[in-house]
C-alpha positions as CSV (number, residue, x, y, z in Angstrom):
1,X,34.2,-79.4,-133.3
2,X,33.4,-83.3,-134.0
3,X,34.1,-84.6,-137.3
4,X,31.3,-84.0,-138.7
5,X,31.6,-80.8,-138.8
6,X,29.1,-80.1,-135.9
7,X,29.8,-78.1,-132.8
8,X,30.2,-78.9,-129.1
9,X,29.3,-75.7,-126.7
10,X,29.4,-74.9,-123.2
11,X,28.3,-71.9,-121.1
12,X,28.0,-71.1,-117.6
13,X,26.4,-68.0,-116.2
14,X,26.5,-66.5,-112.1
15,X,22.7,-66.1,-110.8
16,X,21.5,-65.2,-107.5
17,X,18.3,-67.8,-106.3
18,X,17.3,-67.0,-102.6
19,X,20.3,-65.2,-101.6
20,X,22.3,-67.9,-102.7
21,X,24.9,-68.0,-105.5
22,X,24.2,-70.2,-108.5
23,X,25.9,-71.2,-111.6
24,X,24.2,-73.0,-114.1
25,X,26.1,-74.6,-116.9
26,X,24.6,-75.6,-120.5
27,X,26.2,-78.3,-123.0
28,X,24.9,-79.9,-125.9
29,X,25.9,-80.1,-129.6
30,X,24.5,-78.0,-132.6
31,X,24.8,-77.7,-135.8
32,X,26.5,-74.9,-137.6
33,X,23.8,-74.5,-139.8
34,X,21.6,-73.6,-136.6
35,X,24.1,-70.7,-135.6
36,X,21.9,-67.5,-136.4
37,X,23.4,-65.1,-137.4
38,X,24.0,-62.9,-134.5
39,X,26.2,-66.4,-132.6
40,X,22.9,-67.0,-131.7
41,X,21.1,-70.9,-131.2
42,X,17.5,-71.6,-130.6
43,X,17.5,-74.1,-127.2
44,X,15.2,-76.9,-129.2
45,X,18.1,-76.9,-131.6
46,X,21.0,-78.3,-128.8
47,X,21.3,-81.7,-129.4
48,X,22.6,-84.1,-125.7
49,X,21.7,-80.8,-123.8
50,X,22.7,-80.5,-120.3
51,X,22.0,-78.5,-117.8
52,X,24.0,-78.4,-114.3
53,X,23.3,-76.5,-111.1
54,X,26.1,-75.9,-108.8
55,X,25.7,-73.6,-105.5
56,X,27.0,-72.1,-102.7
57,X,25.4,-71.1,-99.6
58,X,22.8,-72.4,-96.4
59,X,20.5,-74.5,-98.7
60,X,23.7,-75.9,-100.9
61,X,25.6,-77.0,-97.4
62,X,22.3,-78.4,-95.8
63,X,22.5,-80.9,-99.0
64,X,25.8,-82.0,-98.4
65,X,25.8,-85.6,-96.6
66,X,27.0,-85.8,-93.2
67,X,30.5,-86.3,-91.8
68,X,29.6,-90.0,-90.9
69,X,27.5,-90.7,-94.2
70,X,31.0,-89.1,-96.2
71,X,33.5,-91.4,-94.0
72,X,31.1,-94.3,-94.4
73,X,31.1,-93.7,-98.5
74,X,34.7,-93.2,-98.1
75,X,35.4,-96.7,-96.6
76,X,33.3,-98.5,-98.5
């Protein structure tokens, strides 16, 4: 909760794309007034909504830079 009374959220959810595992994670801020009743928000009422994709699997690892690339990054 922020001082203004409003409220910070976060929520992740497990989904299978292509074989793969996902997780998807959602933050943003919302009013308590926009809470429905049923702990409930509408998406166009999450303020500084994020969205991040995390996965594991073939495509995931093909992503990943190579060993020289993460050596290079790491000395420099």
């Amino acid at each position: 909760e922020r001082n203004n009374g409003d409220l910070v959220i976060q929520g992740s959810r497990n989904i299978e794309i292509n074989s793969e595992q996902e997780t998807m994670v959602l933050s943003g801020i919302v009013r308590r007034a926009d809470v429905n009743p049923d702990n409930t928000i509408n998406s166009y009422n999450i303020a500084n909504a994020k969205i991040n994709y995390t996965g594991k699997g073939p495509a995931a690892d093909g992503s990943k830079p190579g060993l020289i690339t993460r050596i290079l990054n790491w000395v420099f």
